[in-house]
C-alpha positions, 0 to 999 in steps of 0.5 A: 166119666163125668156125669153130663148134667155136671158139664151142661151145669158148667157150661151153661153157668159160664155162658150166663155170666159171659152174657152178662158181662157182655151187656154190662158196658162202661157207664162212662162211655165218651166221657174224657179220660182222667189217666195219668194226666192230672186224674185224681182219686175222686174223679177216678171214683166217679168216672168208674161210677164207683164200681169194681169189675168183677169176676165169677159171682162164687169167686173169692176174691169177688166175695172178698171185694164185696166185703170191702165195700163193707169193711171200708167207709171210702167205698160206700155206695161202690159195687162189685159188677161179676161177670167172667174172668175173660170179660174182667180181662176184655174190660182192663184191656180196653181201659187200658188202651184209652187210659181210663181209670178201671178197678179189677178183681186181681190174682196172681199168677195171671197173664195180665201182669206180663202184659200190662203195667198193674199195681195191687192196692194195698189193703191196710185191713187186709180183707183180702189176707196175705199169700195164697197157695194153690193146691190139688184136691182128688176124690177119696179112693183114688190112690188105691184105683189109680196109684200112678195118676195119684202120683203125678197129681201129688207130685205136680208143683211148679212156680208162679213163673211158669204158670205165667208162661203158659198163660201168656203164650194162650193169650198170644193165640197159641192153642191151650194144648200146645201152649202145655205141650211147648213148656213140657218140652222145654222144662222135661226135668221138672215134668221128670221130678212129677212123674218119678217113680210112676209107671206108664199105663195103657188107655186108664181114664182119668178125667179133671176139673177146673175153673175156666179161669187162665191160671187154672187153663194152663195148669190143668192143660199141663198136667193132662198132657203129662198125664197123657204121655204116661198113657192116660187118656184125659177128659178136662171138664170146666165148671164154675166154682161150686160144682167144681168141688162137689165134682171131686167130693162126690168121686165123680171125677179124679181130681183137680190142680184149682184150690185156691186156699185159704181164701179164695176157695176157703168156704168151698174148701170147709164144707167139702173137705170130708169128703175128698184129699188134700194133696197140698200145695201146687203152686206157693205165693198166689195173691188175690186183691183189687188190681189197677193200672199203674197210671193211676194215681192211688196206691190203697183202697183208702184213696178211692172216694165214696159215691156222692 
């Protein structure tokens, strides 16, 4: 099982940056809303006091938007505010619903694109590069210890779409274990393909990792439900990014279906990648990149103003 400092670490790491978005509330507050009627880059910029929201600190495509306001002269004087992936979410919505201008570090696959009508912006530098791949990661050791879980985890894939599903019927207020649970059920001929030649076992533990981000919620309560059909019994542990790959590296738990590469994880991915296996991609075509509402009148980065 996994170590109990490593949960207290997650967890504590995931409580601070919830507090803190929570304290950070819009500097804008009662000014008028520069939406979709006669809003324009420049009162946009201001309005949103030239800051990006953000996620985790260690994430990314956060580490990607703070080198934007570096790489692009438009964004001198902008700042990243981090907080959590839930908080970033609470803040789009919100700006949404009063048709305010709001700049987001984005990702697909995600709920919020089902829910609400985005654009990414596009990025003539590419700092936030092209197409990501979602990929599983396992300690060293664990196709010989436990070969059956080593295969279901290898064998694990699926599409952008149904991530999408379950992240949505989440956020609709179905529990996380149902939400796998009702998408197993109606997609049996893919879990039959993950679970192909494998045997079922009786109580083997097995425990994984991920960052408490939606994306990541669903396909790790995906998994473990099959792999508790097969027999396992599974423990899923959420930690923040760092300690979620030292987690597999040092052997401490089974694995994790959470990589996002080569961008997102790419620096955590170089100084870990020795010590644990590549199972490849999960999941094809994941994009990260800054995200408005479609109300919003700038297609690029290079649209949005320098602070005055």
């Amino acid at each position: 099982m996994f170590k109990l400092d490593w949960k207290r670490l997650g967890m504590a790491a995931g409580l601070s940056l919830t507090l803190v978005a929570a304290g950070c509330g819009s500097s804008d507050e009662g000014s008028e809303s520069s939406g979709s009627e006669g809003g324009d880059s420049t009162s946009y910029s201001e309005e949103m006091n030239y800051e990006i929201t953000g996620i985790e600190a260690g994430a990314g495509v956060v580490k990607a938007a703070q080198t934007a306001t570096e790489e692009y002269e438009n964004l001198a004087g902008w700042e990243v505010a981090t907080s959590s992936s839930g908080a970033m979410a609470t803040a789009l919505g919100e700006a949404i619903e009063n048709e305010e201008p709001i700049v987001v570090t984005g990702w697909t696959p995600h709920w919020k694109f089902a829910k609400y009508d985005l654009k990414y912006l596009e990025d003539p530098k590419e700092v936030f590069g092209g197409e990501e791949q979602i990929k599983t990661m396992v300690r060293k050791g664990l196709k010989g210890d436990k070969p059956n879980a080593y295969k279901v985890l290898d064998q694990f894939n699926w599409t952008a779409k149904d991530m999408e599903t379950v992240m949505l019927d989440i956020n609709k207020g179905t529990s996380e274990q149902e939400a796998a649970q009702k998408w197993i059920e109606n997609n049996q001929d893919k879990v039959d393909e993950w679970t192909k030649g494998t045997e079922k076992v009786d109580g083997t533990e097995v425990e994984l990792v991920y960052v408490n981000w939606d994306s990541e919620i669903a396909s790790t309560n995906v998994v473990a439900e099959v792999l508790k059909q097969q027999g396992f019994e599974v423990t899923i542990t959420p930690l923040d990014n760092g300690p979620m790959w030292e987690a597999v590296a040092e052997g401490e738990v089974a694995g994790m279906v959470a990589a996002w590469l080569p961008g997102t994880h790419g620096d955590l991915y170089k100084q870990h990648k020795d010590n644990l296996e590549d199972l490849g991609a999960n999941l094809e075509g994941a994009k990260i990149g800054l995200v408005v509402p479609k109300y919003m009148d700038v297609e690029s980065i290079e649209d949005l103003k320098p602070a005055e």
